[in-house]
Each structure stands twice: as structure tokens, then as C-alpha cells.
PDB file of N, CA, C and O in Angstrom:
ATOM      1  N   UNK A   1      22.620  -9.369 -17.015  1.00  0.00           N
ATOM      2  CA  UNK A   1      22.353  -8.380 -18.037  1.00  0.00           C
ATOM      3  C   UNK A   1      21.835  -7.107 -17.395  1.00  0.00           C
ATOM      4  O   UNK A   1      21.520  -7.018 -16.208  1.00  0.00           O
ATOM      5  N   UNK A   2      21.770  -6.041 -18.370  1.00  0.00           N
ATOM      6  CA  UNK A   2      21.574  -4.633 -17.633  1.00  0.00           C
ATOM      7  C   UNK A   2      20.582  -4.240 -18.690  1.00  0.00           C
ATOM      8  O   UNK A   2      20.836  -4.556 -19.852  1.00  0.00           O
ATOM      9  N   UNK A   3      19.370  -3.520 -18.384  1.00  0.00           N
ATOM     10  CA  UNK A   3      18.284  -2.752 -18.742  1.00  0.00           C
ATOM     11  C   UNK A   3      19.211  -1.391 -19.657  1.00  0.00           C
ATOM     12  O   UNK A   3      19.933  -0.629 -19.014  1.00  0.00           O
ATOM     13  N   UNK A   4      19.061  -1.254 -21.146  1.00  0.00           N
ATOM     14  CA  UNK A   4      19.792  -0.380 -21.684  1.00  0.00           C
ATOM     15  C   UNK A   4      19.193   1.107 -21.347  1.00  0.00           C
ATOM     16  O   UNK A   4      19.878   2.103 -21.111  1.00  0.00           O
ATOM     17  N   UNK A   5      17.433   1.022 -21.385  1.00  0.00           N
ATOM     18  CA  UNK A   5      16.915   2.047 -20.662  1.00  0.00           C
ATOM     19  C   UNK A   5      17.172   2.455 -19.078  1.00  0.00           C
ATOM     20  O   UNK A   5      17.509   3.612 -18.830  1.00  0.00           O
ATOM     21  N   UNK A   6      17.068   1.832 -18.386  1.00  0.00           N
ATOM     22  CA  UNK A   6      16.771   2.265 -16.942  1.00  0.00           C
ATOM     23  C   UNK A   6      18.269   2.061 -16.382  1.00  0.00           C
ATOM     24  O   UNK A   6      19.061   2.938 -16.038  1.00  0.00           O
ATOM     25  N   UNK A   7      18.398   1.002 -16.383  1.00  0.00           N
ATOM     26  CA  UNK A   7      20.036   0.596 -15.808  1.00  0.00           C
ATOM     27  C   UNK A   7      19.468  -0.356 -14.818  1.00  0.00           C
ATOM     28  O   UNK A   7      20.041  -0.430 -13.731  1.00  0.00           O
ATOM     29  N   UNK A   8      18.400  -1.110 -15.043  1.00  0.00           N
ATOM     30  CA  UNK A   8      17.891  -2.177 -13.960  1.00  0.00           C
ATOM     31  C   UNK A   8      19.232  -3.204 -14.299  1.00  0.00           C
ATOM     32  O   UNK A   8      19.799  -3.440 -15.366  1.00  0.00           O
ATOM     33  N   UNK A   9      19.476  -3.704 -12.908  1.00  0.00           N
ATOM     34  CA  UNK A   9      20.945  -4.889 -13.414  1.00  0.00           C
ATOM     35  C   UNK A   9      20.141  -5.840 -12.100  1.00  0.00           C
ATOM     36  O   UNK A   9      19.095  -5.705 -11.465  1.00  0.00           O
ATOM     37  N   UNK A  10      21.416  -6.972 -12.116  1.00  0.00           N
ATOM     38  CA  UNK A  10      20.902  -7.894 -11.287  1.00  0.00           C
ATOM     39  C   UNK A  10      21.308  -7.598  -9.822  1.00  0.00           C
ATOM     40  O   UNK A  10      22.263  -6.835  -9.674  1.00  0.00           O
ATOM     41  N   UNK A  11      20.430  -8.335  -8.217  1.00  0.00           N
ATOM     42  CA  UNK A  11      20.616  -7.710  -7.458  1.00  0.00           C
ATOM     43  C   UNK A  11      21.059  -9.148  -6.588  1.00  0.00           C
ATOM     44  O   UNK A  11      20.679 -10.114  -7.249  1.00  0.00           O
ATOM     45  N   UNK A  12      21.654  -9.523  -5.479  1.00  0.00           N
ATOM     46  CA  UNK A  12      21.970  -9.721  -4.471  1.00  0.00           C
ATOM     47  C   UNK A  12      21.596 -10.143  -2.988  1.00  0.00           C
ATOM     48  O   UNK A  12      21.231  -9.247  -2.227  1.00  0.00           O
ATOM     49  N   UNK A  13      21.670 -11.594  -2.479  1.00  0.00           N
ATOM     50  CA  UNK A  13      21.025 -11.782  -1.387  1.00  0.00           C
ATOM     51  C   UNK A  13      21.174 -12.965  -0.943  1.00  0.00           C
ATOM     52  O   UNK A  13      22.042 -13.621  -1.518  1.00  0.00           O
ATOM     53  N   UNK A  14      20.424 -13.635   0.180  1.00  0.00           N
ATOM     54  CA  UNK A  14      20.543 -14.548   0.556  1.00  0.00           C
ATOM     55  C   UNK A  14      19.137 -15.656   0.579  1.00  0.00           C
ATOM     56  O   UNK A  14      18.060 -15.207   0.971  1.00  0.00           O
ATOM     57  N   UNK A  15      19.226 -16.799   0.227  1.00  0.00           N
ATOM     58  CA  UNK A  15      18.336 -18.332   0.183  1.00  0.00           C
ATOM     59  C   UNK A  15      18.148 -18.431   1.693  1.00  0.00           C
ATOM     60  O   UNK A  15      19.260 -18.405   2.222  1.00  0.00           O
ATOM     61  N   UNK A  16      17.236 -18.528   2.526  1.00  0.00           N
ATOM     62  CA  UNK A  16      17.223 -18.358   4.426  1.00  0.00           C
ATOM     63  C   UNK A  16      16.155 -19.708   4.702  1.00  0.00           C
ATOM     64  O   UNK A  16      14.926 -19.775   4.729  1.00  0.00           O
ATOM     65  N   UNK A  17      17.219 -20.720   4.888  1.00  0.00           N
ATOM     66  CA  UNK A  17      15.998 -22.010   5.122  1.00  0.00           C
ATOM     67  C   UNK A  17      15.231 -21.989   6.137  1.00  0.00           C
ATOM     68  O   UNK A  17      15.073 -20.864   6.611  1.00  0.00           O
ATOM     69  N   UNK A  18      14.428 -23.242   6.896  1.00  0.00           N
ATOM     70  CA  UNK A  18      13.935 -22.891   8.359  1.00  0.00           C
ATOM     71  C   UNK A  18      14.494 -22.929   8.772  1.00  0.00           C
ATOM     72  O   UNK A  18      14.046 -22.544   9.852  1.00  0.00           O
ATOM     73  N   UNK A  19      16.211 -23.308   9.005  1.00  0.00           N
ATOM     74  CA  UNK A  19      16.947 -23.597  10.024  1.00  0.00           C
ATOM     75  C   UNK A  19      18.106 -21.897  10.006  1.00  0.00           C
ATOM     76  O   UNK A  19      19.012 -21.519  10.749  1.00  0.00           O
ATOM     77  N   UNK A  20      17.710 -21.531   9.258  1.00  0.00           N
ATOM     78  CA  UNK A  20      18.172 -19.832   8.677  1.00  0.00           C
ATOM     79  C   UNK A  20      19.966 -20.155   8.482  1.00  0.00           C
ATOM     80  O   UNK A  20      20.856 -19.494   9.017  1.00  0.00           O
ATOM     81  N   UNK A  21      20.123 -21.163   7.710  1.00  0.00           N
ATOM     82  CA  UNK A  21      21.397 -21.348   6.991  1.00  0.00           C
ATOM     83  C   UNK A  21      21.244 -20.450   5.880  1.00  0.00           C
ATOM     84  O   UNK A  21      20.132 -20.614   5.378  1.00  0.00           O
ATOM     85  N   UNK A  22      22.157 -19.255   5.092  1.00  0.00           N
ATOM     86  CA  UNK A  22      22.426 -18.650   4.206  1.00  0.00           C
ATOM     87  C   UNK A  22      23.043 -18.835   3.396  1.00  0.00           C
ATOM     88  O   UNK A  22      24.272 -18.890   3.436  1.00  0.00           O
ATOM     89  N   UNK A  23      22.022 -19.051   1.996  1.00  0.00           N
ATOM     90  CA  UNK A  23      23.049 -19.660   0.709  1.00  0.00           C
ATOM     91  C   UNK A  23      22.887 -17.796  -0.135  1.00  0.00           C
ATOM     92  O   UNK A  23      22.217 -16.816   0.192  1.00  0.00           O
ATOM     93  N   UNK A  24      23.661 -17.993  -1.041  1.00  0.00           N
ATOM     94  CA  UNK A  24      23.841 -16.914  -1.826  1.00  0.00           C
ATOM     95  C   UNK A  24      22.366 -16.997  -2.967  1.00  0.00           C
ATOM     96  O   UNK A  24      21.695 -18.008  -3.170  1.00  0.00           O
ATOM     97  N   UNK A  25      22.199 -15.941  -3.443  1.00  0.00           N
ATOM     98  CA  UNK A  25      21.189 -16.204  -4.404  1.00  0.00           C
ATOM     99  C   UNK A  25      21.213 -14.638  -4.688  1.00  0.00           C
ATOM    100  O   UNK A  25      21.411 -13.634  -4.003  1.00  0.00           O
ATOM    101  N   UNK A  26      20.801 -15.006  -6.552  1.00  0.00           N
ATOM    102  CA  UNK A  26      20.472 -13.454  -7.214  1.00  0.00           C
ATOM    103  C   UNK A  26      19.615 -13.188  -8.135  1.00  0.00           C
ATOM    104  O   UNK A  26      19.431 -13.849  -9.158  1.00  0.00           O
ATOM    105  N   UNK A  27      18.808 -11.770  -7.658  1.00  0.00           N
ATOM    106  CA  UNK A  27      17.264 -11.699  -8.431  1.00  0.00           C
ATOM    107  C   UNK A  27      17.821 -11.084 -10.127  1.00  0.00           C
ATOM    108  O   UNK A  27      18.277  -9.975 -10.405  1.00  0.00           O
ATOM    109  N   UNK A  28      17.623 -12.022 -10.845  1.00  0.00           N
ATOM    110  CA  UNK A  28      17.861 -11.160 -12.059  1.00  0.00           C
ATOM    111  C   UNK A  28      16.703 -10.539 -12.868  1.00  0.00           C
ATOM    112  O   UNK A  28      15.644 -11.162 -12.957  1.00  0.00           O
ATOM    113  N   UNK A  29      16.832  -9.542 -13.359  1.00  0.00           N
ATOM    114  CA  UNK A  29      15.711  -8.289 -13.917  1.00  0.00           C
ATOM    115  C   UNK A  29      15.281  -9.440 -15.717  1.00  0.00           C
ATOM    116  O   UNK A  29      15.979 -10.184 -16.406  1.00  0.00           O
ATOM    117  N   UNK A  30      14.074  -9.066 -15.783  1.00  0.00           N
ATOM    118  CA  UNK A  30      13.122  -9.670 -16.977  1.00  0.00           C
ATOM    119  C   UNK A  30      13.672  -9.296 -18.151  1.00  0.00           C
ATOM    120  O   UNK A  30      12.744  -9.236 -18.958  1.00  0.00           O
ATOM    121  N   UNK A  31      15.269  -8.852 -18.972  1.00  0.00           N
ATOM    122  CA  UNK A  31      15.488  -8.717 -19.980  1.00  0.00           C
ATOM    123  C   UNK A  31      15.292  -9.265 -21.427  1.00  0.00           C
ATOM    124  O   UNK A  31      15.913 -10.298 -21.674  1.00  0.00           O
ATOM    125  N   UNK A  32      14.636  -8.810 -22.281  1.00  0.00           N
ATOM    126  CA  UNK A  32      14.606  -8.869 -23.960  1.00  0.00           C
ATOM    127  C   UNK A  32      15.262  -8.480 -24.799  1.00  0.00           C
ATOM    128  O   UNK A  32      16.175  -7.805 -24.324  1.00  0.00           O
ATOM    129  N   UNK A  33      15.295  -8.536 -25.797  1.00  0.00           N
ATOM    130  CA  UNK A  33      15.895  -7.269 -26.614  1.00  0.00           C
ATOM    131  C   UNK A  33      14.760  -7.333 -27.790  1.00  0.00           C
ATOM    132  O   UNK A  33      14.016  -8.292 -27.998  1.00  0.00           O
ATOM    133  N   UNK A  34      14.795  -6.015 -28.563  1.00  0.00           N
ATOM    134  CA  UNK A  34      13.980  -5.219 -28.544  1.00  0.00           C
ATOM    135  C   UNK A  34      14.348  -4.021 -29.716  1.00  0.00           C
ATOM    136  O   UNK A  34      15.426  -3.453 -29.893  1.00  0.00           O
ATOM    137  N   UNK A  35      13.254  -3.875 -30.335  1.00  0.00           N
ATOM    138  CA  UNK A  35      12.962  -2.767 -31.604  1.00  0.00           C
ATOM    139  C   UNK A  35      12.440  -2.301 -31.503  1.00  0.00           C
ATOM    140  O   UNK A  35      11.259  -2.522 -31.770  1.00  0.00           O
ATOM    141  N   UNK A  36      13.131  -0.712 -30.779  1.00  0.00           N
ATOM    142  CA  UNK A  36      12.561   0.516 -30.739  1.00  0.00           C
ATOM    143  C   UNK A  36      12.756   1.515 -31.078  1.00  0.00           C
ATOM    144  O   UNK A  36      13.863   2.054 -31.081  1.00  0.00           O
ATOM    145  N   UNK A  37      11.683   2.012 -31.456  1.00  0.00           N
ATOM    146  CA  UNK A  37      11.526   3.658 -32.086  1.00  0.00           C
ATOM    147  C   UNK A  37      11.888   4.777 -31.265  1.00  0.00           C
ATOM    148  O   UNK A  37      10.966   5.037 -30.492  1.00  0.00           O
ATOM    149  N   UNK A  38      12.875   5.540 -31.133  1.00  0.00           N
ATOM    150  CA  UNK A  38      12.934   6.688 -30.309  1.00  0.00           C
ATOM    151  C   UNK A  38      13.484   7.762 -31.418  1.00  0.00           C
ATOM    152  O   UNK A  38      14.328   7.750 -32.315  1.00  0.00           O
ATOM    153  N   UNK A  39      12.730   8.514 -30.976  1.00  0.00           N
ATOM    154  CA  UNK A  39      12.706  10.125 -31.703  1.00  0.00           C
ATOM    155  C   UNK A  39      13.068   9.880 -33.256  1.00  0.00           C
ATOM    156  O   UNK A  39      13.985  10.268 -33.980  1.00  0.00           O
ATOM    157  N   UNK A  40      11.936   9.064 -33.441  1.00  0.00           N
ATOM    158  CA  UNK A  40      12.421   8.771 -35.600  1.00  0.00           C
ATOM    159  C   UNK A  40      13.443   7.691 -35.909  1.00  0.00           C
ATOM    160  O   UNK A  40      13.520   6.995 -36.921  1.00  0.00           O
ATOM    161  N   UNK A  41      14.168   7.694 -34.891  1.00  0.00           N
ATOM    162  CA  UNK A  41      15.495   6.240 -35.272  1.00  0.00           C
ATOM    163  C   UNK A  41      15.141   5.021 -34.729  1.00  0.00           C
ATOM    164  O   UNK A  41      14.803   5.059 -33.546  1.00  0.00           O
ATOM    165  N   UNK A  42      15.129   3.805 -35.359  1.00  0.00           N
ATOM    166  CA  UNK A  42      15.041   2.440 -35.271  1.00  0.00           C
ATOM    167  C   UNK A  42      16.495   1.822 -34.163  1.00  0.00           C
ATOM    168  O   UNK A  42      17.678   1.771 -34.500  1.00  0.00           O
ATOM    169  N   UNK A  43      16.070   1.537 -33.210  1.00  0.00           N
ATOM    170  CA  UNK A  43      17.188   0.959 -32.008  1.00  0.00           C
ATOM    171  C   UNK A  43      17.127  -0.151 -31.820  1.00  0.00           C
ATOM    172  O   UNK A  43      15.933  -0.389 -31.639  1.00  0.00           O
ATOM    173  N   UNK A  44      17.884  -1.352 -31.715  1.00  0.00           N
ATOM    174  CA  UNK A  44      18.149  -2.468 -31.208  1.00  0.00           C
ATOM    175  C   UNK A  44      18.979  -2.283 -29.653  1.00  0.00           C
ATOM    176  O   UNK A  44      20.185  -2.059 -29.546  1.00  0.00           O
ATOM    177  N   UNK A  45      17.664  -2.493 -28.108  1.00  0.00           N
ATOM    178  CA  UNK A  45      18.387  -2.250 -27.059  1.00  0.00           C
ATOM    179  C   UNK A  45      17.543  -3.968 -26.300  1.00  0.00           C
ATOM    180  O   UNK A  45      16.686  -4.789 -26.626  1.00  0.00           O
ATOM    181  N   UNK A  46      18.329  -3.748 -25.365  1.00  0.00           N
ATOM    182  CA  UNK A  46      17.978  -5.316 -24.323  1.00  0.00           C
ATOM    183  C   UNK A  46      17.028  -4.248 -23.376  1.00  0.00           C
ATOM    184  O   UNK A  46      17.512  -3.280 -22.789  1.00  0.00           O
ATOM    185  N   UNK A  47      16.032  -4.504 -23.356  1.00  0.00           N
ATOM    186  CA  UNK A  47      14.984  -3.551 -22.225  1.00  0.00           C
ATOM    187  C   UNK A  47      14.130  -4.675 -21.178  1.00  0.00           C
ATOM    188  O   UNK A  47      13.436  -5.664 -21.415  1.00  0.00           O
ATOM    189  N   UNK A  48      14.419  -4.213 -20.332  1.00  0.00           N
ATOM    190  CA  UNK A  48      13.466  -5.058 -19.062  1.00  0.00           C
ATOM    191  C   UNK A  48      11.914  -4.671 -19.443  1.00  0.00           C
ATOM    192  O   UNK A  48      11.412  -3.668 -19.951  1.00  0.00           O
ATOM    193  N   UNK A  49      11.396  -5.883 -18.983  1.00  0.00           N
ATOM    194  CA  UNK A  49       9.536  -5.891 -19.533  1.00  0.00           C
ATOM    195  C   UNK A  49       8.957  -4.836 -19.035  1.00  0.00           C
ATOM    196  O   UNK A  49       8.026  -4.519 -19.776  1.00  0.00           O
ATOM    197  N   UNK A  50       9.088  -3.897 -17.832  1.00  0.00           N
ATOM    198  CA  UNK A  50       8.218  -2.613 -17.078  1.00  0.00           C
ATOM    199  C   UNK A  50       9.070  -2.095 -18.496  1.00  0.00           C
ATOM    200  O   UNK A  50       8.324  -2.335 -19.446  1.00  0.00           O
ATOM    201  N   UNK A  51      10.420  -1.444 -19.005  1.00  0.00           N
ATOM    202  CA  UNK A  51      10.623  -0.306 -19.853  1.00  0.00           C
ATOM    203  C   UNK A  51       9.590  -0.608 -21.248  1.00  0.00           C
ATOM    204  O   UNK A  51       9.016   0.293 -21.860  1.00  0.00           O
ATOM    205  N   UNK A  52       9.516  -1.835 -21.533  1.00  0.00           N
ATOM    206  CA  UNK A  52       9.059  -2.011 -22.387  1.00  0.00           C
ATOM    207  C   UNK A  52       7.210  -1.841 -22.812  1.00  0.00           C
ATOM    208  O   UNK A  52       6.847  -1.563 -23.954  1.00  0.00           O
ATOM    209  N   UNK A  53       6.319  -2.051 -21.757  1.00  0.00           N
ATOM    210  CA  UNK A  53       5.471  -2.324 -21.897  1.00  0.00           C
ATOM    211  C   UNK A  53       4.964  -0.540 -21.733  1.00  0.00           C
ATOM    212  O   UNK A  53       3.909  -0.064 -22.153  1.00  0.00           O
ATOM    213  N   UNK A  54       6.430   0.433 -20.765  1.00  0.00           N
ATOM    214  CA  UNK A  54       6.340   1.950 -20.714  1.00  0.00           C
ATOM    215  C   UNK A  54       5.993   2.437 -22.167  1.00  0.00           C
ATOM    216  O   UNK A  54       4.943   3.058 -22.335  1.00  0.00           O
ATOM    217  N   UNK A  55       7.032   2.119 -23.478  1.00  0.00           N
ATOM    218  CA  UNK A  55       6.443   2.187 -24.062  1.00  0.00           C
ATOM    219  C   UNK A  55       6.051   2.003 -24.994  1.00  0.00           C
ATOM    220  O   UNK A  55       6.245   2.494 -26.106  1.00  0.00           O
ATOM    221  N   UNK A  56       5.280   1.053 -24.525  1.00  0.00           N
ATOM    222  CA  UNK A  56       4.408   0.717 -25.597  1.00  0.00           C
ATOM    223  C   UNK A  56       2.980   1.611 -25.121  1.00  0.00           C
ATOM    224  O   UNK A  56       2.100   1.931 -25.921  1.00  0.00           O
ATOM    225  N   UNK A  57       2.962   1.921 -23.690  1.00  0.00           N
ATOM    226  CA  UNK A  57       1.873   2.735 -23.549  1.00  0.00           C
ATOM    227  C   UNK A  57       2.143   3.967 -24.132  1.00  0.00           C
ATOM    228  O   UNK A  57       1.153   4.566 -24.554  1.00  0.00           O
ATOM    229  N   UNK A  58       3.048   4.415 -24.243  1.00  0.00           N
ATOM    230  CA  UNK A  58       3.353   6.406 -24.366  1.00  0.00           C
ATOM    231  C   UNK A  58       3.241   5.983 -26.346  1.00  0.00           C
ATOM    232  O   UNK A  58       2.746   6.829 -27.090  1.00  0.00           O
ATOM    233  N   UNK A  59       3.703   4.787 -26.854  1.00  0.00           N
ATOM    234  CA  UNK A  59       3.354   5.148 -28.363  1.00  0.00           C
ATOM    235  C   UNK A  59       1.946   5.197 -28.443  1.00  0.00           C
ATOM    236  O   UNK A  59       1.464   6.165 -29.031  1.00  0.00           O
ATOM    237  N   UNK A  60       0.808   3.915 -27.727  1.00  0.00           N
ATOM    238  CA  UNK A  60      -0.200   3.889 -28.234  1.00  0.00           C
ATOM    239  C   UNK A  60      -1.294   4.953 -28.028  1.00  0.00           C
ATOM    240  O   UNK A  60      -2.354   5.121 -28.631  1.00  0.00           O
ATOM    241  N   UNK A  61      -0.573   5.817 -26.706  1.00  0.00           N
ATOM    242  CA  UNK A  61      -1.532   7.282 -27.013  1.00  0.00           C
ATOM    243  C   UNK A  61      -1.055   8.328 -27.700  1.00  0.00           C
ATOM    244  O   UNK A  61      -1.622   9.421 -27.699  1.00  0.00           O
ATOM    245  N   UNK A  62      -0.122   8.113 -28.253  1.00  0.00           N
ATOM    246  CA  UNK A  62       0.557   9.226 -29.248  1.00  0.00           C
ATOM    247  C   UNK A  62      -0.016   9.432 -30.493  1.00  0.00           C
ATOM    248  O   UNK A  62       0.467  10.260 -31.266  1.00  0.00           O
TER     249      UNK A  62
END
């Protein structure tokens, strides 16, 4: 899945045992989805937990 705010997507790499055999492996980003307010309109977006918790800070000092 992809962050509708940021464009966080999933990333790419390798599992490195002690013997440093390389398996594939991929970090995927903390996606939700989500009811948000931007500029007066009600949005249904999938937002990763950092966009989300962004704002929830910028509403609660508003």
C-alpha cells in the first residue's frame, strides 16, 4: 500500500543470517485509512501513522 499523503510505499532488502545467506524481505509503511478534514471537505485517504498523528497535531493547535 502507498501513503495517499506523503507517497510513503513499501521498501526493499535483504534477511542476512550469521552465515550472511540473503533472503529477500520488505519493510512495509504503517497504513490506515482514515477521516480527514482538509480545507472544509471530509476525505476518506489510507495515511501512514507519522501523516496521521501530523495531523492531528496541526488540528489540535488550530
Amino acid at each position: 500500500m502507498k501513503c495517499d499523503l506523503c507517497g510513503k510505499s513499501s521498501l526493499f532488502g535483504h534477511n542476512v543470517s550469521h552465515s550472511k545467506r540473503r533472503t529477500n524481505r520488505r519493510w512495509v509503511p504503517n497504513i490506515h485509512p482514515a477521516t480527514v478534514t482538509i480545507n472544509g471537505q471530509t476525505k476518506h485517504l489510507n495515511l501512514c501513522t507519522r501523516c496521521l498523528r501530523t495531523h492531528h497535531k496541526v488540528v489540535k493547535t488550530a
